[in-house]
N, C-alpha and C positions, 0 to 999 in steps of 0.2 A: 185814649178812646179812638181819638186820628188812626192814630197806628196799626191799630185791631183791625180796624174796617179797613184799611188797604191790604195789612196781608190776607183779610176775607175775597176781598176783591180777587188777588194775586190769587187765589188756588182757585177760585171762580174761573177765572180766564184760562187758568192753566185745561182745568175739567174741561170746558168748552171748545178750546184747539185741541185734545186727546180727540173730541168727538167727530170734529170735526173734519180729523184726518181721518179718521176708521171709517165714516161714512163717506169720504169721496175715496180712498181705497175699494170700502165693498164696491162702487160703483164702478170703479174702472177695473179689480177682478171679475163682477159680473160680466162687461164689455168683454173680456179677452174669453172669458168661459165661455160665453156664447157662443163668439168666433169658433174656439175649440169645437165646440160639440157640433155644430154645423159643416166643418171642413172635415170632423171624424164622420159625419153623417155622410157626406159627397164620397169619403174614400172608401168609406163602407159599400157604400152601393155601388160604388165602380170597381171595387175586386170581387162584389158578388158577380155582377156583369162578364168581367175577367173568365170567374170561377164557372158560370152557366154557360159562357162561350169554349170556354175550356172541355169542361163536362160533355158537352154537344158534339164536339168532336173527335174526343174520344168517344163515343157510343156509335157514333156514322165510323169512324175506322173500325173499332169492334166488330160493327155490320157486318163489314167488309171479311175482315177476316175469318167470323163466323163464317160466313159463303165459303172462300177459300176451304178454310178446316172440311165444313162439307164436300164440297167437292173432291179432297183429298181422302175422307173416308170413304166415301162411292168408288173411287179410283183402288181404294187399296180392298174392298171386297171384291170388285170385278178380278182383281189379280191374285187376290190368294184362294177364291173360289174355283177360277178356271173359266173359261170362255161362257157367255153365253149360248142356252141350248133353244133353238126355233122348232118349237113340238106343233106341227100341221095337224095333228092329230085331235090333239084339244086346243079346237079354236071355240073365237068367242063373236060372237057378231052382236052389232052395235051401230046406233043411231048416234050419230056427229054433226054439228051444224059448222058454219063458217064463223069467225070472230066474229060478225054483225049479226049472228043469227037469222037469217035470212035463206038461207040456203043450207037441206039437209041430205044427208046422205048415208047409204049404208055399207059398213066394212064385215069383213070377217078377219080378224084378227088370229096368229097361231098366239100359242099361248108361251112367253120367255120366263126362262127361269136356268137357273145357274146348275153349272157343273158337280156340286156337294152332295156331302153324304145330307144336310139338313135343307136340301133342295131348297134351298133359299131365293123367294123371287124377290125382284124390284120394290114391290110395294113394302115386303115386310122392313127391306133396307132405309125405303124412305120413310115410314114411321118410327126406327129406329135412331135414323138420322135427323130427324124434327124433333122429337123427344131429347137426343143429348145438343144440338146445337143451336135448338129452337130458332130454326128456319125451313121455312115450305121449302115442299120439294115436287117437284112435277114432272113426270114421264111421259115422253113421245113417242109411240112406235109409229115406223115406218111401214107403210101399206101403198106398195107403185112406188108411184111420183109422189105419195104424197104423207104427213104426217098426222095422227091420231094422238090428243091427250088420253091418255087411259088411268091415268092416277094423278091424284092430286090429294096433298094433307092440307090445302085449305079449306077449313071449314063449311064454307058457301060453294064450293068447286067442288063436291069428292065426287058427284053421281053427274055430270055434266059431262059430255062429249065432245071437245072440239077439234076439226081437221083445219091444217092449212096445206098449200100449196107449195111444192118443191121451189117456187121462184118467188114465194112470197118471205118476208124476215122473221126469223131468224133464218128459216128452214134452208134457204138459198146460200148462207154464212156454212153453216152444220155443213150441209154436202161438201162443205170446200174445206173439211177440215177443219173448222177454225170455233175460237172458243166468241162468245158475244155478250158483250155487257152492256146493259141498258142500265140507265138512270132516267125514270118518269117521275114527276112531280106531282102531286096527290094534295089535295089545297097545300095546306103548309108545311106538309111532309113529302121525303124523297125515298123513294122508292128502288132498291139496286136486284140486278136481276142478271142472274148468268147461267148461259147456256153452253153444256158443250157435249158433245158426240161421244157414243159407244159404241166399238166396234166388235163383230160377228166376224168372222176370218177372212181379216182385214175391209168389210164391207160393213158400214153405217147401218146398225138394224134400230136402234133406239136413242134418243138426244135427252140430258136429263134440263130443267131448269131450274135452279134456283133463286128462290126473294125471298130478302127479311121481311119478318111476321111482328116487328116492333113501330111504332109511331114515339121519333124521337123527343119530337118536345113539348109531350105531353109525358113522356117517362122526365125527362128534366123537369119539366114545369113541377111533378110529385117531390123531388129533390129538392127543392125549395117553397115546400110547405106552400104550393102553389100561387105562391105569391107571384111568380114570373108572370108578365104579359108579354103576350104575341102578337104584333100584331103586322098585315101587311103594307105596299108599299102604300095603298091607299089610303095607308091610314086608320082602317076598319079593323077594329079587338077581331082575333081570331079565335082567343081563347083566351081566359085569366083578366082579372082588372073588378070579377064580382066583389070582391071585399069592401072596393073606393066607391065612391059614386064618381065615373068616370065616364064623358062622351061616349058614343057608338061609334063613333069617328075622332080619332085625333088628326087635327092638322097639322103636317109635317111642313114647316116654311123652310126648314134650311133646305139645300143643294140634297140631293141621293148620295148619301155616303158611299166612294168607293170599298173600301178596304173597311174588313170588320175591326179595327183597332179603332178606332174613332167611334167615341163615345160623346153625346149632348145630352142637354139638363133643359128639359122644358116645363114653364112652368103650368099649372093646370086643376082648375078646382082648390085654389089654397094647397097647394102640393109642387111638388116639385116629381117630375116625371124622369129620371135617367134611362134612355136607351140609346142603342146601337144595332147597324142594319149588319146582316149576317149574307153576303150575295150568294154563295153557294143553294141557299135556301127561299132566297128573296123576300125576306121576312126580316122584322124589327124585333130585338129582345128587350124589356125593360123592367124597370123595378119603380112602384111607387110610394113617395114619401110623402103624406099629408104634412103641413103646419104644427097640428094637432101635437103630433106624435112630440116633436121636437121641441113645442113649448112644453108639454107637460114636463120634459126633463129639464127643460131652461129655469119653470118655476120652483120644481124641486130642490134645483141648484142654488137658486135663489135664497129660497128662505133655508136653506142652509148656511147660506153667508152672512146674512143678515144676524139669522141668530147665532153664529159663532161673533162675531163683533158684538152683538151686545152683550156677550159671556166676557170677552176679552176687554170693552169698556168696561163694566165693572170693576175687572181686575186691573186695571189699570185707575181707577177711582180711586179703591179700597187701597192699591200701594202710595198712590199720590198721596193721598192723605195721610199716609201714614209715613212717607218719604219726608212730609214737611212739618209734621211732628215732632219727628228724630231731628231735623237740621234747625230747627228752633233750638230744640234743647242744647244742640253742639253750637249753637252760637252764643246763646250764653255763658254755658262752659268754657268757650275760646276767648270770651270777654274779662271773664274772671281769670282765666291763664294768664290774659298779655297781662292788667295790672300784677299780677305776682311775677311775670319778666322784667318788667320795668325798673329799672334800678332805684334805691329809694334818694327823697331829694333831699341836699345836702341845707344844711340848719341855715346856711344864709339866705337860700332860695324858699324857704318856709312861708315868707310872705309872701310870693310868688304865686301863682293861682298852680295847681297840677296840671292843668291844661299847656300851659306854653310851655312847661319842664317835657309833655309828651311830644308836643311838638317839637323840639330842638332834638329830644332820643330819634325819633323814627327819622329825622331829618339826615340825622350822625349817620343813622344806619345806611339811609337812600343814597348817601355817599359813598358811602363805603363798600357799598353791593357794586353799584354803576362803575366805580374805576377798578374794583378786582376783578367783574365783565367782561370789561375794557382789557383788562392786562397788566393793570398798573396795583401793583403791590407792594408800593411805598406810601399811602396814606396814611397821614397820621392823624389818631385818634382824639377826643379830646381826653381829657385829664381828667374828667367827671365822670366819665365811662368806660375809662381802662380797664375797671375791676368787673364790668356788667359781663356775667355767664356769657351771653348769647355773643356782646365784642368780642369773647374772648375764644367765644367755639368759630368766628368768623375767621380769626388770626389764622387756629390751625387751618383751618381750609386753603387761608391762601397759602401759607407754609407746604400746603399739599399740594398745592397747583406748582408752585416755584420747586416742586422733586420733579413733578413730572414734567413741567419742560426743560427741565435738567434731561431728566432719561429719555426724551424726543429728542434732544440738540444731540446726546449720545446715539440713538438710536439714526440718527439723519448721516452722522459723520461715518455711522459703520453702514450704513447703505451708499454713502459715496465710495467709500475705502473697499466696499464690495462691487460697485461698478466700475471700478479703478481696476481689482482685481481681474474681473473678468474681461474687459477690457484688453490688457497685458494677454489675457493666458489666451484668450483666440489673436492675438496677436502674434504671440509666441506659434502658438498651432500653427498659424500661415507662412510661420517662417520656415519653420521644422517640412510642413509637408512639400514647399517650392526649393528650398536648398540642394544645392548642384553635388557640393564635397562640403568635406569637415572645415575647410578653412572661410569659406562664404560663412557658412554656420557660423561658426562659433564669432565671427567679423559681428554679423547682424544679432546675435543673444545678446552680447557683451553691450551692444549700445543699446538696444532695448532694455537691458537690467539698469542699467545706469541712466537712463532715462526715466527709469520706475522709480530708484531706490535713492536715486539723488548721489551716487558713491562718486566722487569727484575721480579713482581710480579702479581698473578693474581691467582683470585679463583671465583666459581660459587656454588651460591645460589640457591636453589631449594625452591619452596613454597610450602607446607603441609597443609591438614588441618584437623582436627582432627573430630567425630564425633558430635562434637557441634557447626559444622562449624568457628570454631577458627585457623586462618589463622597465620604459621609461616614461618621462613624462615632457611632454615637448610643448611650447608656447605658441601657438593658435593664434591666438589674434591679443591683444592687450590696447591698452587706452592711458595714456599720462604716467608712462613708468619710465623711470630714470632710465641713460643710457649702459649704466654699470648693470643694472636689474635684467633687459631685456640682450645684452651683451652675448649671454649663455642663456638659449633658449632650448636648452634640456636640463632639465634634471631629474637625478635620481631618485627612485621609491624611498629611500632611506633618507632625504634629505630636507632638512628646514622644516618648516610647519606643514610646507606644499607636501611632504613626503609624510607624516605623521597623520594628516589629513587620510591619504590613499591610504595609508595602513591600517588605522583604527575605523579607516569608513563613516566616521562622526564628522558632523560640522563643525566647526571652530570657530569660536567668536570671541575676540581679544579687546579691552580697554588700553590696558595698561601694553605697548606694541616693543617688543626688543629695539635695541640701539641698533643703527644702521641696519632695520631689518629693511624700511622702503622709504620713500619718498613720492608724493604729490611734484610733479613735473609740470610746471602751466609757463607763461611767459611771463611772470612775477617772479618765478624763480621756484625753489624748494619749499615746501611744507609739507611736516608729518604729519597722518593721517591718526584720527584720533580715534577710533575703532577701524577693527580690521577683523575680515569675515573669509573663512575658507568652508565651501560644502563641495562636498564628495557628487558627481551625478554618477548614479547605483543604478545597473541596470542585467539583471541575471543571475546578482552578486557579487558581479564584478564590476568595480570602478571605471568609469571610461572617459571619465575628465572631470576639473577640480575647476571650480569655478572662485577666483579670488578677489575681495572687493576691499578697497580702502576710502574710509571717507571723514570727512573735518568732521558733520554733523554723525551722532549716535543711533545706526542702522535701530530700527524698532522690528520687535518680535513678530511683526505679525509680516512683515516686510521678509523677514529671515523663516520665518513658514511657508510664504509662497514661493521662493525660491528653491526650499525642500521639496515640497509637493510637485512641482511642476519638472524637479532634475531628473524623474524618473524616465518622461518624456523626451528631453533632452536627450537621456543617456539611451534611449532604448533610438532614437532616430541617429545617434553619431555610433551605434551596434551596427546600424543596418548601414550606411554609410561606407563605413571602414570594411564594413564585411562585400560592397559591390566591390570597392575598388579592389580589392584583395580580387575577387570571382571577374574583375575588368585584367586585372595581370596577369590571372590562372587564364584565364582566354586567349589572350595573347601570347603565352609561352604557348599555351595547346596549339592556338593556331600556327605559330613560328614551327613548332615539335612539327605537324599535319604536314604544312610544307618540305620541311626536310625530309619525313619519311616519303612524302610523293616526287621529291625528285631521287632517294633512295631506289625508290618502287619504281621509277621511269629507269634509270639507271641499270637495277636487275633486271626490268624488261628488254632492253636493250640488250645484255647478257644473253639471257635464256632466247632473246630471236636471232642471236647471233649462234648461239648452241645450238640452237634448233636449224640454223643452216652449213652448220660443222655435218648435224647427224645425219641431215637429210643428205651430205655429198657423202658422208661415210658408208648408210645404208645403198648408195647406189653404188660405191663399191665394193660393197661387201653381195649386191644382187651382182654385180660382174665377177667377184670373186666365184660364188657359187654355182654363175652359167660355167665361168672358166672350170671349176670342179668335178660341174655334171661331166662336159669336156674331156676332161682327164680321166675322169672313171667309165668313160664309155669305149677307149683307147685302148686306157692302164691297166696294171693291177694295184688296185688302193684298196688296203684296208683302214679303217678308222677305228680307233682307240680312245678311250680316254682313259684320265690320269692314271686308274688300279690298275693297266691294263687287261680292261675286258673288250673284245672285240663290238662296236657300235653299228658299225655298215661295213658291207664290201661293196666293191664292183662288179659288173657282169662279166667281166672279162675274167674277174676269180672263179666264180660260181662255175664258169664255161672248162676252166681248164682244170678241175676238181670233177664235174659232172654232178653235184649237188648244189643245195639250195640256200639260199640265206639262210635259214635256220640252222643250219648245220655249222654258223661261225658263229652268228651273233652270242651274247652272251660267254662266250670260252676267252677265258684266259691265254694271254701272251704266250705264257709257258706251256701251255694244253697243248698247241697248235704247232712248236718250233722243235723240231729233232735236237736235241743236243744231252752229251754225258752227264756234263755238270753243269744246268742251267743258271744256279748262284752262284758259281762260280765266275762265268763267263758271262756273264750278265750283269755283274754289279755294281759297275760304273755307267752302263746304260741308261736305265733311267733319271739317273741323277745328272747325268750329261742332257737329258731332254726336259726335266724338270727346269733345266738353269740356261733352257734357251737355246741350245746348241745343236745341230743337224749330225745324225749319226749314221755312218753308211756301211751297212753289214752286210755279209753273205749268210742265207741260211735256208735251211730246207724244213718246207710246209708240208704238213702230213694230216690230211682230211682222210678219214674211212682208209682204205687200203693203198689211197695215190698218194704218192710223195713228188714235191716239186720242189727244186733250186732256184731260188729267186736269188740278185742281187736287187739289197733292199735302201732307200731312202729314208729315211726316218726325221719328218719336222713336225717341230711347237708347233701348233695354230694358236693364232691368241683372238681375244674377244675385242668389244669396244673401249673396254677401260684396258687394251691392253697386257691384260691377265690372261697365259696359257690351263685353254679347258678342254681341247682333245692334243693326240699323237697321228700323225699321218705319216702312212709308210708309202711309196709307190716302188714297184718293183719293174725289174726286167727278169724273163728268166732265161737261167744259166745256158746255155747249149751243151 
């Protein structure tokens, strides 16, 4: 009966903290809701403020522009109409006061109207131009000195006459050319107003003015459902605020706001008042927010909350209750399990109460949880409980723990064995990239491998090949090798395992090692190496050195994989090595070759300035040879030949003693020109004697046209600069 009435109690209390949390929840969501709707209430009203400040100022530039636009349509009918026409003929006379009305006067006015076929005057323009850009428009003629309104589209002005005075404003601006813009202030509106001149052949007959026909904010205040209030600096509603019950006057405590961005919140009638002064206009714009408004949606929100928590206490009752329904039932279910877990008690313990047999099981078990916890997976069980299901589902678990830190201490030693790895291989890198030649190299590999791999011996093989492309393999650097082994530090592709290695391009890895293949070298003396390890470093496909390791302890596979993997490295940095110093002796021949050929090439120069001062004495006597020639042919009788004998030149002393003229020899043959019976006959050792160098001296008679002359004749080789004969030269005397 105890027992009933506490677990009543227990869901009693539990009901009462569900409750108790949901209603100081609703209350601290009501607290932040409110806040909410309050700080969306202030930015509401201060982007409409934004928005109405916004609005306002685009409608005043609108203004503006509107003006402009008109003025540019007035502009553009004046010019695609043609000038204005001043018709004296139909004039108008008219009664005009001064601005004050005070003083009136009488004009006669001519009547202006434009150059068109649709005789278009002024007025029609400015009701045409009020109509599309809904702004007044008002026309000045000029009369004297002085100015007449004669038109106006504002409604209260259209039948009203008024003059000003050449030196009163604008009128005094207009004669100087110039356009005028006024801005008057009108209680809380601004007023803009521009004037500017039209000219009659090129003389000021008429000034047009324009003003916006809008009151801005009262067009804004409609824009916001006239909520907006106006008011000025006084503080006095100009307009808007009927909706509130709102003073005649608001007192403005704070400072005069410069700058329209600066917006305050004042509070007023259970309301809260946001505005901001606008100086352009010197007016305040604002929006009012009564209390009212804000509670109505606070309370709305309210019992909103309220009744969704008492939806959700419910449903949090209706599951309570039935949460602790179910866990009743499972606890007596769980009751009635553990006795049929329980192991049953053994016939001696019979008299025994059940109770302390429970007590010694669960005791067994709190042991045996706590040290397999712990780590400790050697407890032993007792003997009464060996066979209990649950001891025995406990065994396997620890059995399970003891694989997996099996596969953790495996898992630890290949994360060592892999930072070891990598370790070595940027180690390796730093060697490969700072190595000078292959012999540094292969010095620092060899003891880093053997620092890695523990090989008590180890040397590296480089491969050579000579200019008859005859491939060896030459000993690099080595570590603890006998003096017979490193004795003959080449050998052959074909030879030993070193050689079988390069050829088959396979790794080799040996237990069982040939008689007197090596020996461990230390200061103990000799020992054979109990594995022995040769890999190929492969790089292009081509071999470029054999890296060979001997060691007491049995090299391991993964030790013999990183050495593969990384000999491709090796071999592609002892490629690029072997291949500088190769392009370092190809350099050095080119440069020794470069040398010899520029002292070759100084040498020919030397030649060719020495020739070239052979030819320049030559040419200077070969120019005296030929002053001596002119010389003799201006004295002599020289005719000049070459080899066929055809005549080439004569001298003037021939031409003179002939009576005819160079044309008359040039070109003619030897034979043409010489009298004789039998010219082959008696001629046919001649040229052959002048061909072979030799001066021939003959008598014979020249026959031009009808003169015949006896010359005794001269006959020499000339020769050239390589001393090769290229004409025959004859000088004569003639006969008496």
């Amino acid at each position: 009966m105890l027992k009933k009435i506490s677990n009543k109690h227990l869901s009693l209390f539990g009901i009462l903290l569900i409750f108790s949390l949901l209603i100081i929840s609703g209350f601290i969501l009501s607290f932040f809701i409110q806040k909410k709707i309050v700080s969306k209430t202030d930015n509401t009203q201060i982007q409409r403020l934004n928005s109405a400040t916004d609005i306002l100022f685009e409608k005043y530039a609108d203004r503006k522009k509107r003006i402009i636009s008109s003025q540019r349509m007035i502009l553009f009918f004046f010019e695609t109409a043609g000038e204005l026409t001043v018709d004296t003929l139909k004039s108008t006379e008219i009664t005009a006061t001064d601005k004050d009305g005070n003083y009136q006067k009488k004009f006669v006015l001519p009547t202006l109207s434009f150059n068109s076929v649709k005789r278009l005057s002024l007025n029609n323009i400015a009701e045409k131009i009020t109509y599309i850009n809904n702004t007044f428009i008002e026309i000045w003629q000029k009369s004297g000195s002085e100015f007449v309104r004669v038109s106006s589209t504002k409604p209260n002005a259209r039948k009203k006459y008024i003059f000003i005075a050449d030196d009163e404003p604008p009128a005094n601006k207009i004669l100087k050319g110039e356009n005028v813009v006024i801005e008057t202030r009108i209680t809380s509106d601004l007023v803009t107003r521009k004037s500017f001149p039209l000219y009659n052949k090129g003389k000021i007959t008429v000034f047009i003015t324009l003003e916006n026909n809008e009151n801005l904010l009262p067009a804004v205040g409609k824009i916001f459902k006239n909520e907006l209030i106006v008011f000025g600096k006084n503080g006095k509603i100009i307009f808007g605020g009927s909706k509130y019950k709102l003073p005649e006057d608001i007192k403005i405590s704070e400072a005069l706001p410069v700058e329209h961005k600066d917006i305050f919140v004042k509070k007023i009638n259970e309301g809260s008042l946001f505005y901001k002064y606008i100086p352009e206009f010197s007016v305040y714009l604002g929006f009012y927010v009564p209390k009212s408004e804000i509670n109505q949606n606070l309370r709305a929100v309210k019992y909103l909350i309220f009744t969704f928590i008492i939806i959700i206490f419910s449903i949090f009752v209706i599951l309570f209750l039935y949460y602790d329904s179910e866990m009743r039932k499972k606890y007596y279910k769980l009751l009635q399990s553990i006795k049929k877990m329980v192991p049953e008690i053994n016939k001696s313990r019979k008299k025994n109460k059940t109770l302390s047999f429970f007590q010694e099981y669960f005791s067994e078990l709190k042991i045996i949880i706590s040290e397999t916890a712990k780590g400790n997976y050697n407890v032993k069980v007792c003997d009464d409980f060996k066979e209990d299901a649950l001891i025995k589902n406990i065994e396997l678990i620890k059995n399970k723990f003891v694989e997996i830190e099996k596969a953790e201490e495996e898992r630890k030693k290949k994360l060592i064995l892999k930072t070891e790895f990598d370790k070595t291989a940027s180690e390796i890198s730093e060697i490969l990239q700072y190595s000078a030649d292959v012999t540094d190299l292969s010095s620092k590999i060899i003891k880093k491998i053997s620092e890695f791999t523990g090989a008590e011996q180890i040397a590296m093989f480089i491969t050579e090949e000579d200019f008859q492309h005859n491939k060896k393999l030459k000993m690099a650097a080595s570590y603890a090798y006998s003096k017979n082994r490193t004795a003959s530090r080449t050998i052959d592709t074909n030879d030993g395992l070193t050689g079988r290695a390069f050829l088959e391009k396979q790794s080799i890895f040996l237990t069982e090692i040939p008689e007197d293949y090596t020996f461990i070298e230390s200061g103990f003396g000799f020992q054979r190496p109990n594995c022995l390890l040769l890999v190929p470093l492969i790089f292009n496909n081509e071999v470029q050195a054999i890296i060979e390791l001997g060691s007491i302890e049995i090299i391991k596979k993964e030790y013999i994989k990183f050495i593969e993997d990384t000999g491709e490295n090796i071999a592609s940095t002892i490629a690029n090595l072997k291949h500088s110093r190769q392009t370092e002796i190809l350099l050095k021949q080119t440069k020794k070759q470069a040398e010899e050929i520029e002292n070759q090439r100084k040498t020919l120069e030397e030649k060719i300035n020495t020739h070239r001062k052979q030819n320049r004495n030559l040419d200077k006597q070969i120019l005296q040879l030929i002053e001596i020639i002119d010389s003799i042919k201006s004295v002599s009788y020289l005719i000049e030949y070459d080899l066929k004998g055809s005549v080439m030149d004569v001298s003037s002393k021939v031409t003179d003693i002939f009576d005819a003229g160079k044309k008359d020899f040039i070109s003619k043959l030897h034979k043409d020109i010489v009298l004789t019976d039998n010219y082959d006959e008696n001629y046919k050792m001649f040229w052959e004697n002048l061909l072979n160098k030799k001066t021939v001296n003959i008598e014979e008679t020249i026959r031009i046209g009808d003169r015949k002359v006896t010359f005794k004749q001269t006959y020499v080789p000339i020769k050239n600069v390589r001393r090769k004969i290229y004409r025959i030269l004859s000088i004569g005397t003639v006969k008496e």
